[in-house]
mmCIF file as Biopython writes it, N, C-alpha, C and O atoms, coordinates in Angstrom:
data_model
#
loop_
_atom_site.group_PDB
_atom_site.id
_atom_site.type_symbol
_atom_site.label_atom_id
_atom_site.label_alt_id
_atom_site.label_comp_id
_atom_site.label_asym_id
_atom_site.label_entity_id
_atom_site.label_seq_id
_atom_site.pdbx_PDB_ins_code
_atom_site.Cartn_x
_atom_site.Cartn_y
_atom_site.Cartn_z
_atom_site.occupancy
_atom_site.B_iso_or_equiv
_atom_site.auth_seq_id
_atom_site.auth_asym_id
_atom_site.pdbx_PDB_model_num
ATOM 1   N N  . UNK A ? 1  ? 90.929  100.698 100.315 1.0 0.0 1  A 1 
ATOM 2   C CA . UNK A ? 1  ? 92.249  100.937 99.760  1.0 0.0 1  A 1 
ATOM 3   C C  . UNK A ? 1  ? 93.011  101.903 100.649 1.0 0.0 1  A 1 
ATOM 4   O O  . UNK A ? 1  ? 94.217  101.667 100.721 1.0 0.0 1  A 1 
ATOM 5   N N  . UNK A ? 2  ? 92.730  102.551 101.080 1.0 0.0 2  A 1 
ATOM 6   C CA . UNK A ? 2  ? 93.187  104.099 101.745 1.0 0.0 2  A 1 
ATOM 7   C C  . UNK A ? 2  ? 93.118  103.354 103.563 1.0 0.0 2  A 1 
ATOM 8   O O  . UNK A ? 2  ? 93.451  104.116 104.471 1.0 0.0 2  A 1 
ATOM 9   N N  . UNK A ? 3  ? 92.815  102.347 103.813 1.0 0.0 3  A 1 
ATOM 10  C CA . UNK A ? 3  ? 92.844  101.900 104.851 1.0 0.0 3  A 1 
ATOM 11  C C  . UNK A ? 3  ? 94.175  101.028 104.639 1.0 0.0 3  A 1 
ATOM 12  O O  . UNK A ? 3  ? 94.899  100.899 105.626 1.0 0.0 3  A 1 
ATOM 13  N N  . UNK A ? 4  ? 94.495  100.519 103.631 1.0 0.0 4  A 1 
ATOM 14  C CA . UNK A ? 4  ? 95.614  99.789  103.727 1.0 0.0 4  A 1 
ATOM 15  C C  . UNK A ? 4  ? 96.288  100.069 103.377 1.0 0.0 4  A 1 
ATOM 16  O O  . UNK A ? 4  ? 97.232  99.301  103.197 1.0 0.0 4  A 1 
ATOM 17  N N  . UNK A ? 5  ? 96.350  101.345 103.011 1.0 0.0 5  A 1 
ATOM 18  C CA . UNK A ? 5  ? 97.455  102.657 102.270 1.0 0.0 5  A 1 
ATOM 19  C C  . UNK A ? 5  ? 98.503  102.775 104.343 1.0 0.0 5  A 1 
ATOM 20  O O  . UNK A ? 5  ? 99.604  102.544 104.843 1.0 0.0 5  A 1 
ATOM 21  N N  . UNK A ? 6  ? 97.130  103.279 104.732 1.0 0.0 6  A 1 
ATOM 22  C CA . UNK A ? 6  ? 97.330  103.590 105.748 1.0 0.0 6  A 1 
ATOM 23  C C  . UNK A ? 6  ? 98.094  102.789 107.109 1.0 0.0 6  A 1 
ATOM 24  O O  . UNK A ? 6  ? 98.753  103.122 108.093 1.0 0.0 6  A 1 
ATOM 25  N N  . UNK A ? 7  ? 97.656  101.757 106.607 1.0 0.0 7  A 1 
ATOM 26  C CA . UNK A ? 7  ? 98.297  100.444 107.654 1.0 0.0 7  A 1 
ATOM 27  C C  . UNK A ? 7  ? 99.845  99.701  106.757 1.0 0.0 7  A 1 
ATOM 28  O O  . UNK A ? 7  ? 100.398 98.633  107.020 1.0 0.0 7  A 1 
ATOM 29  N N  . UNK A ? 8  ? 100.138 100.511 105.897 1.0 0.0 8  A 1 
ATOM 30  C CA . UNK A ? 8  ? 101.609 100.107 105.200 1.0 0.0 8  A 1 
ATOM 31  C C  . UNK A ? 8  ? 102.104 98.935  104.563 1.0 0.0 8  A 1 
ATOM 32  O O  . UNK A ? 8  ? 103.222 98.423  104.519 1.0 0.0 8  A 1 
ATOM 33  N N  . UNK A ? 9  ? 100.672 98.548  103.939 1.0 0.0 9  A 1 
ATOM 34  C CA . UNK A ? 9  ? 100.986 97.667  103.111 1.0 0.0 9  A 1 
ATOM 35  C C  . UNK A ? 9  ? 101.413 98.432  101.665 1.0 0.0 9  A 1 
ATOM 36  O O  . UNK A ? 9  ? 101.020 99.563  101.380 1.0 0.0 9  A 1 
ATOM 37  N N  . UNK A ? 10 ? 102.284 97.612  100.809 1.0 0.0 10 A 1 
ATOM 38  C CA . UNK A ? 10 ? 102.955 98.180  99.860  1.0 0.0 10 A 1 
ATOM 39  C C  . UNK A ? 10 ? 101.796 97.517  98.537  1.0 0.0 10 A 1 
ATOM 40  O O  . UNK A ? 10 ? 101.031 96.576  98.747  1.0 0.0 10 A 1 
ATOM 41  N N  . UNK A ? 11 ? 101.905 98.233  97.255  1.0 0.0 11 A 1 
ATOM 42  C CA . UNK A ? 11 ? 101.322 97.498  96.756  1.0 0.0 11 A 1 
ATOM 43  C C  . UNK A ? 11 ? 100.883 96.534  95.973  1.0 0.0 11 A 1 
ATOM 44  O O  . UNK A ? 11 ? 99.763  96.260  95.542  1.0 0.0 11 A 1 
ATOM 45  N N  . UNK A ? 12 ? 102.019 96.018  95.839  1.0 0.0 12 A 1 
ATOM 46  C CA . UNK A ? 12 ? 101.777 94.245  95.456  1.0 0.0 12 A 1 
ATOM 47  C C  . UNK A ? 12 ? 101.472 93.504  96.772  1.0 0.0 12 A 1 
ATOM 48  O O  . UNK A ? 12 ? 101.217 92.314  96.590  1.0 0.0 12 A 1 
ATOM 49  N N  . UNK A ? 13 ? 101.439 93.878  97.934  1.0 0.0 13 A 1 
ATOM 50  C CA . UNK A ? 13 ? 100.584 93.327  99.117  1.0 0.0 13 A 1 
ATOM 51  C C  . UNK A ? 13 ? 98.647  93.607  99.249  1.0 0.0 13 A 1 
ATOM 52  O O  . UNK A ? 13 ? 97.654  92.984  99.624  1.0 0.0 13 A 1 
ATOM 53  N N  . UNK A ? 14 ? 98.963  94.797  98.731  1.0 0.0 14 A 1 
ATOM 54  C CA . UNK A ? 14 ? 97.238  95.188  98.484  1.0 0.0 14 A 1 
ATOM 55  C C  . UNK A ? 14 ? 96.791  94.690  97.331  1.0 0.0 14 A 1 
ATOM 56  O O  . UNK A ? 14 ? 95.595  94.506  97.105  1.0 0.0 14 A 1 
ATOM 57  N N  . UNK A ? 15 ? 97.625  94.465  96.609  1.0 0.0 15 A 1 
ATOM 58  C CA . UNK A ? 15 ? 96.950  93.181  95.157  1.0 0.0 15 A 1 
ATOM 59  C C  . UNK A ? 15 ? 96.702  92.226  95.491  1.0 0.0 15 A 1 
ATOM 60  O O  . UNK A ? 15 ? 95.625  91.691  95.227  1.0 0.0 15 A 1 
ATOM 61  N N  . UNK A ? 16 ? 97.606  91.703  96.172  1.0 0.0 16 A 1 
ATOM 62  C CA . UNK A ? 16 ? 97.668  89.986  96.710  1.0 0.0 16 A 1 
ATOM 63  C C  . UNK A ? 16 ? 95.968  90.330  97.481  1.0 0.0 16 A 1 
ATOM 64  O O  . UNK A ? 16 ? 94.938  89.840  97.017  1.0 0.0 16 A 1 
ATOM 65  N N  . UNK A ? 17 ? 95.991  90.995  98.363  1.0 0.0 17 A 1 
ATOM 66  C CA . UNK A ? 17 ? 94.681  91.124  99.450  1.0 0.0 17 A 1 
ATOM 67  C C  . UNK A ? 17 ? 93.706  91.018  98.755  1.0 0.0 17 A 1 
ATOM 68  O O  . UNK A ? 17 ? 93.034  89.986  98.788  1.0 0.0 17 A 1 
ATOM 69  N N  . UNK A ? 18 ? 93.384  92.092  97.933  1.0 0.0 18 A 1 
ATOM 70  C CA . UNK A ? 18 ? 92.591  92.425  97.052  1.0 0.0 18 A 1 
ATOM 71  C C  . UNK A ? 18 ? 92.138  91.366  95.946  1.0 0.0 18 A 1 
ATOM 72  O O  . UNK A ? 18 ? 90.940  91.092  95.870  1.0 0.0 18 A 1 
ATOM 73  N N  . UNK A ? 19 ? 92.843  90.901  95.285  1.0 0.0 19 A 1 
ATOM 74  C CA . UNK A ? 19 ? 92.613  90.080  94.783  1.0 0.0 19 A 1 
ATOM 75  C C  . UNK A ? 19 ? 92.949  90.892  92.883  1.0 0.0 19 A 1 
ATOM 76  O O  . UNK A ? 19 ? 92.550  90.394  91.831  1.0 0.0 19 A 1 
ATOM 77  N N  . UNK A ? 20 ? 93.716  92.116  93.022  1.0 0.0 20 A 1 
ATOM 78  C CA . UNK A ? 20 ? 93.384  93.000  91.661  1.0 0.0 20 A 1 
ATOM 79  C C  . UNK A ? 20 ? 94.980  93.037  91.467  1.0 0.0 20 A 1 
ATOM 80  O O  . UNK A ? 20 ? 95.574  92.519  92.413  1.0 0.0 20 A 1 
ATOM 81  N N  . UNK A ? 21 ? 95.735  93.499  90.526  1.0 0.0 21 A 1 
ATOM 82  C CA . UNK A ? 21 ? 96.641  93.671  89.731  1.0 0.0 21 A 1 
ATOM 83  C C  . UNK A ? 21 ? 97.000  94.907  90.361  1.0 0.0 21 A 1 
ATOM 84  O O  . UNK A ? 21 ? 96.289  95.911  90.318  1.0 0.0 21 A 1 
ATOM 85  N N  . UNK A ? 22 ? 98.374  94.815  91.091  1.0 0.0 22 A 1 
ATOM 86  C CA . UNK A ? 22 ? 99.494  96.049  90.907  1.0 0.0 22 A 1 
ATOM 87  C C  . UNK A ? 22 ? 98.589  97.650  90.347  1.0 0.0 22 A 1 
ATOM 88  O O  . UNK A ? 22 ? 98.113  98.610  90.954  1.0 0.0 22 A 1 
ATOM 89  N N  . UNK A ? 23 ? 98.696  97.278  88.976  1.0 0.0 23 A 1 
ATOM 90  C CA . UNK A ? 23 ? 98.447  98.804  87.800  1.0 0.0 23 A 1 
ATOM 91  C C  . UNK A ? 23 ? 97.363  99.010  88.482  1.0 0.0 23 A 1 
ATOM 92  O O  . UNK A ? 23 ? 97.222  100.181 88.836  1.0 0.0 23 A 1 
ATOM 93  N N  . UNK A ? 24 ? 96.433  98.184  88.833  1.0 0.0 24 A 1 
ATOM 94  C CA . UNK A ? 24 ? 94.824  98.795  89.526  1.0 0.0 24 A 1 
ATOM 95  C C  . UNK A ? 24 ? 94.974  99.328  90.998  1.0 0.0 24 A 1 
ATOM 96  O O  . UNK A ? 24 ? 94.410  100.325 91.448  1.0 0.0 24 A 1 
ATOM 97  N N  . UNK A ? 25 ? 95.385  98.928  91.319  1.0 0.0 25 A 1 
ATOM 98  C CA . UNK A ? 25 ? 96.485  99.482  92.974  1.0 0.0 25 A 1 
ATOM 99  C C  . UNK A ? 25 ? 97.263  101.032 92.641  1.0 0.0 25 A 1 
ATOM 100 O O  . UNK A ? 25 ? 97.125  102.125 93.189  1.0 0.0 25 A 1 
ATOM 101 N N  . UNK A ? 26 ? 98.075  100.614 91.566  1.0 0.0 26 A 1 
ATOM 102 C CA . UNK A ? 26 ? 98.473  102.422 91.389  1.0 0.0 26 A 1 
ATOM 103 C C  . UNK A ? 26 ? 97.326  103.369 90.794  1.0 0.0 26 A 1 
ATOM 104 O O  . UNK A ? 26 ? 97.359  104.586 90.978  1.0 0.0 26 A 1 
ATOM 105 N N  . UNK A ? 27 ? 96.495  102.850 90.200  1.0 0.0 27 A 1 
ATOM 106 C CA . UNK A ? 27 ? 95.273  103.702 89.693  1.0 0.0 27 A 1 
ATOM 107 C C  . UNK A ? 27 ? 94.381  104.269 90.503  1.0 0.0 27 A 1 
ATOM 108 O O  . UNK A ? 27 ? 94.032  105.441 90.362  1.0 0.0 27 A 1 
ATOM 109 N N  . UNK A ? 28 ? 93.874  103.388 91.543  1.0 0.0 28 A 1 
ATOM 110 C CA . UNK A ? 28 ? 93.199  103.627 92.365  1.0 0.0 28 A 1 
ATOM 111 C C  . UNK A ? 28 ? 94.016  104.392 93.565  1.0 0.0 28 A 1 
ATOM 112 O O  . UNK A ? 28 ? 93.425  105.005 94.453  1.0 0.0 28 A 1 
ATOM 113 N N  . UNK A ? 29 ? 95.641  104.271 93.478  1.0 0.0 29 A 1 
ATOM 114 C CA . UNK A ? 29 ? 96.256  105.653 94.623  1.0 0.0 29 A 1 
ATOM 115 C C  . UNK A ? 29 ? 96.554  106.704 93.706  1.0 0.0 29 A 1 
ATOM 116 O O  . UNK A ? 29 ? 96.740  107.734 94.355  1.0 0.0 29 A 1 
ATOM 117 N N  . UNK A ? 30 ? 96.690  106.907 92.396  1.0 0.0 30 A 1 
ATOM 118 C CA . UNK A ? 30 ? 96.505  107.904 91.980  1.0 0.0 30 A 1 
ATOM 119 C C  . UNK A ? 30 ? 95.280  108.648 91.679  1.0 0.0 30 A 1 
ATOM 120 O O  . UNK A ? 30 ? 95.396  109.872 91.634  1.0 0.0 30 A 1 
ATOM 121 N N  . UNK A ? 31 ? 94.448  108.277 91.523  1.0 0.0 31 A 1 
ATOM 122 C CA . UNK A ? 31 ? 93.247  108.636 92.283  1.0 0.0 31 A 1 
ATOM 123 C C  . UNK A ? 31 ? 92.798  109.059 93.707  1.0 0.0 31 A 1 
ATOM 124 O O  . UNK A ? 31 ? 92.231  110.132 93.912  1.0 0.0 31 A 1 
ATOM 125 N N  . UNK A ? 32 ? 92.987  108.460 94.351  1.0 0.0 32 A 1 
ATOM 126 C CA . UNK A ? 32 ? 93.056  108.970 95.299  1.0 0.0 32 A 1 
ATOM 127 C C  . UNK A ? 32 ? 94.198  110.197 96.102  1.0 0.0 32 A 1 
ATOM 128 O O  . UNK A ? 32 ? 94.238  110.536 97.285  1.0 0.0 32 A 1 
ATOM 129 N N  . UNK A ? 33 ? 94.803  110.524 95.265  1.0 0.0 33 A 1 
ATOM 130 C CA . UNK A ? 33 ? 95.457  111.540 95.207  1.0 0.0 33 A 1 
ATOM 131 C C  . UNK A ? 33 ? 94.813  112.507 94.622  1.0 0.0 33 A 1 
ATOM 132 O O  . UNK A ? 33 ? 94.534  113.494 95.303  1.0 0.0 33 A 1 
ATOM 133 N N  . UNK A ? 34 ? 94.509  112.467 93.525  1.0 0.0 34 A 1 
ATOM 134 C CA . UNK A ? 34 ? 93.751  113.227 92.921  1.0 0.0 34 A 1 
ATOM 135 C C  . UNK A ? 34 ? 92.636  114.281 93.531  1.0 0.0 34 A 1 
ATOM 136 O O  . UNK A ? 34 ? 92.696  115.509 93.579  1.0 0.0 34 A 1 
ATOM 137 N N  . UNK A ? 35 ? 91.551  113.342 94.000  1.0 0.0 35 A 1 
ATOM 138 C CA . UNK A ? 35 ? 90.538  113.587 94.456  1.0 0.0 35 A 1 
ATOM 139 C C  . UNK A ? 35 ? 90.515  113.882 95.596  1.0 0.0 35 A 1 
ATOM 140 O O  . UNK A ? 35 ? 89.370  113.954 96.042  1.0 0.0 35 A 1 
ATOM 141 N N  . UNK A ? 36 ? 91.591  114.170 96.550  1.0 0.0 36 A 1 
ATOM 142 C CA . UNK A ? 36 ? 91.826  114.574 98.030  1.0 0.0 36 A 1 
ATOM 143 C C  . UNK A ? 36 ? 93.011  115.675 97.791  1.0 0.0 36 A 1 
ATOM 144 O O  . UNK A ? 36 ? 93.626  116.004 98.805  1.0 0.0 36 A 1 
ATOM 145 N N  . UNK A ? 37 ? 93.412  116.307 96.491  1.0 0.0 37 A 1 
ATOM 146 C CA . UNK A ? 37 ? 94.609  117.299 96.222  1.0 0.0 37 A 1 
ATOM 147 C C  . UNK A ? 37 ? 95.623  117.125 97.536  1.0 0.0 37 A 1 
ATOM 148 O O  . UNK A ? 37 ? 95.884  118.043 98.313  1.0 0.0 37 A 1 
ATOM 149 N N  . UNK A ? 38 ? 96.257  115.474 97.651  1.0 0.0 38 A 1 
ATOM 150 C CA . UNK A ? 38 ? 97.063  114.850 98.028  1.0 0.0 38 A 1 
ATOM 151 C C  . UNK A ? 38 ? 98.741  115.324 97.263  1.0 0.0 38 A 1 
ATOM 152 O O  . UNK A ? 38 ? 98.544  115.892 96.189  1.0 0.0 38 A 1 
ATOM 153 N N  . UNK A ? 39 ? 99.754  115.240 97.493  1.0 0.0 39 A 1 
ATOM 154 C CA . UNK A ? 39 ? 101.014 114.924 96.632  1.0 0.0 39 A 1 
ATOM 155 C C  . UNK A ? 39 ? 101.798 113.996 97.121  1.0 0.0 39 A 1 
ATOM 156 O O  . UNK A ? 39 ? 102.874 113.913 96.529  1.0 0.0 39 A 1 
ATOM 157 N N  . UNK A ? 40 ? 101.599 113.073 98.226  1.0 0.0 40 A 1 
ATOM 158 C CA . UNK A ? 40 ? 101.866 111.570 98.814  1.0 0.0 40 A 1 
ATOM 159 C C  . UNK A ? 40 ? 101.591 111.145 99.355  1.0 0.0 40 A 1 
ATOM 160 O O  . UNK A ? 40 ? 100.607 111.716 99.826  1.0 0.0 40 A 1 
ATOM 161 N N  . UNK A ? 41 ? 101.792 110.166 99.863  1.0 0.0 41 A 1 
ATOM 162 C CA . UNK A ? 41 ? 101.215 108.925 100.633 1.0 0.0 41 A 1 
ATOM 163 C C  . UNK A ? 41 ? 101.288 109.618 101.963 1.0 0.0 41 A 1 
ATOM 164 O O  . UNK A ? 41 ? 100.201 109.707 102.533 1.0 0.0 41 A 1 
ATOM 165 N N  . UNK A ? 42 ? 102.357 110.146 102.604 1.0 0.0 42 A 1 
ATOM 166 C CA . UNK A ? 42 ? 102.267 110.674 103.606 1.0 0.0 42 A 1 
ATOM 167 C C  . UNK A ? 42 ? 100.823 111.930 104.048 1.0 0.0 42 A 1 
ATOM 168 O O  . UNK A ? 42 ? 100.178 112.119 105.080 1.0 0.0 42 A 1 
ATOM 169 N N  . UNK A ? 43 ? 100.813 112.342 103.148 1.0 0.0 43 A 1 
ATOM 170 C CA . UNK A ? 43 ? 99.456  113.328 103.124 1.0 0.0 43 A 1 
ATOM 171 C C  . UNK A ? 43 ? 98.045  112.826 103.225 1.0 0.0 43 A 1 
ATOM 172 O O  . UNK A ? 43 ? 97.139  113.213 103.963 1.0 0.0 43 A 1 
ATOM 173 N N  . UNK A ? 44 ? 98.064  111.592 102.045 1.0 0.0 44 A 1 
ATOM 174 C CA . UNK A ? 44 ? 97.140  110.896 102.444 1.0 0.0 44 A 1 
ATOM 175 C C  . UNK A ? 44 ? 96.589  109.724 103.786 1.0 0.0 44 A 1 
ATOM 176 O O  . UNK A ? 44 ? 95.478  109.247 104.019 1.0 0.0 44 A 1 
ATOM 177 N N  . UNK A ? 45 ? 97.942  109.558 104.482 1.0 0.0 45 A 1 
ATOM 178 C CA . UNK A ? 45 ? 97.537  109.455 105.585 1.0 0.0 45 A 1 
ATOM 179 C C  . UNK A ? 45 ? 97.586  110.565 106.960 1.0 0.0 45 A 1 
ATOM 180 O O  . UNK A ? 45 ? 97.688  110.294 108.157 1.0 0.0 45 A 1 
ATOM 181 N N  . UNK A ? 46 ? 97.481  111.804 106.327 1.0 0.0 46 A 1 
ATOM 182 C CA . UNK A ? 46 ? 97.138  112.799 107.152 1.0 0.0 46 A 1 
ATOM 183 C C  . UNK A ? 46 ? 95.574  113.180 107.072 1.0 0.0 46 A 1 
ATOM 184 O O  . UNK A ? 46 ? 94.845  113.550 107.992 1.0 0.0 46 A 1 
ATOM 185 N N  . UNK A ? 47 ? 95.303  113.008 105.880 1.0 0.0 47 A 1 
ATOM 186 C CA . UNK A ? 47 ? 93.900  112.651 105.793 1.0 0.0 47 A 1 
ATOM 187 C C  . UNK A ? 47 ? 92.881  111.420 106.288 1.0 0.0 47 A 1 
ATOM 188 O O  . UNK A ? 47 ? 91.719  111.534 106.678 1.0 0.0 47 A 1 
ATOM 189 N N  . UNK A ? 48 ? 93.546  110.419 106.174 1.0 0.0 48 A 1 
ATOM 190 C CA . UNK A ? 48 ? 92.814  109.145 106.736 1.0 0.0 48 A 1 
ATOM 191 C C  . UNK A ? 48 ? 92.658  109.595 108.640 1.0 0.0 48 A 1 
ATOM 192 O O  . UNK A ? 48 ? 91.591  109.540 109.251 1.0 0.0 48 A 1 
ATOM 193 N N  . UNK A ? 49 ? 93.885  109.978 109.201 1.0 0.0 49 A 1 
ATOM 194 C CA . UNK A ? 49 ? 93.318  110.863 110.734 1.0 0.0 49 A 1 
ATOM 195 C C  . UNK A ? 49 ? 93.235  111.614 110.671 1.0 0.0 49 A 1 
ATOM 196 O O  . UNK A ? 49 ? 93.751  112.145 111.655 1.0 0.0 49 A 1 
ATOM 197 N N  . UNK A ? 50 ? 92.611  112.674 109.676 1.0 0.0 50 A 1 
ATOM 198 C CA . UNK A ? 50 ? 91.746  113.819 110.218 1.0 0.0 50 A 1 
ATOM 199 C C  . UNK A ? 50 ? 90.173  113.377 110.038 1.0 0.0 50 A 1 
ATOM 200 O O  . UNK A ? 50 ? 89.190  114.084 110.258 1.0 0.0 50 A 1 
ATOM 201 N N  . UNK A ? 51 ? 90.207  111.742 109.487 1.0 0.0 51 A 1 
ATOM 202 C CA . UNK A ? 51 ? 88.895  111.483 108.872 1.0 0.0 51 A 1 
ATOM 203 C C  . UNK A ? 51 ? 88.537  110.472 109.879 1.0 0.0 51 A 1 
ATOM 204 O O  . UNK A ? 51 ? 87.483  109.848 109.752 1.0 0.0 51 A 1 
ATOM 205 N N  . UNK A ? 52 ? 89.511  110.213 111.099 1.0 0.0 52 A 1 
ATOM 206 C CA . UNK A ? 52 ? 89.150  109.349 111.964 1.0 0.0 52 A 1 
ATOM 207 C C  . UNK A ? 52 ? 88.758  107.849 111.192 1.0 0.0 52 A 1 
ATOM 208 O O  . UNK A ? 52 ? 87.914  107.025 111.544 1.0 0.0 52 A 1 
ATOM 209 N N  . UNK A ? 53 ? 89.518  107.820 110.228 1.0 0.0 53 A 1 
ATOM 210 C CA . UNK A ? 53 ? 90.016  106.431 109.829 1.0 0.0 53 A 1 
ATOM 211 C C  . UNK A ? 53 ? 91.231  105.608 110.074 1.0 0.0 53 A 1 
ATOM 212 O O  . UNK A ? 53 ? 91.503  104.625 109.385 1.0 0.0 53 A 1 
ATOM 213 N N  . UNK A ? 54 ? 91.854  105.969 110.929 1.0 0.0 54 A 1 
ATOM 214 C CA . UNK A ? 54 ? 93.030  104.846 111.315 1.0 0.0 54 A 1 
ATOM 215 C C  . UNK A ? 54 ? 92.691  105.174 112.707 1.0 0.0 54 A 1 
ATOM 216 O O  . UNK A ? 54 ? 93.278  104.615 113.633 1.0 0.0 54 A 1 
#
């Protein structure tokens, strides 16, 4: 998820991929906000390269 956060897919594109529903797409980035004391998307891909994931 956080890989395709990262590569700018929006997310009814990461549903389509995924194969999961929109609401499970925002759940799983609010979560992931959460759990990385993130406050946007931009942050969280400040994290994905400090994690040498993109």
């Amino acid at each position: 998820m956080l890989k395709l956060i990262t590569d700018g897919y929006k997310n009814r594109e990461i549903a389509d991929k995924l194969f999961i529903s929109t609401k499970t797409v925002d759940k799983h980035r609010a979560n992931l906000l959460q759990k990385l004391n993130a406050r946007n998307t931009a942050e969280l891909v400040k994290y994905a390269i400090q994690q040498n994931m993109v």
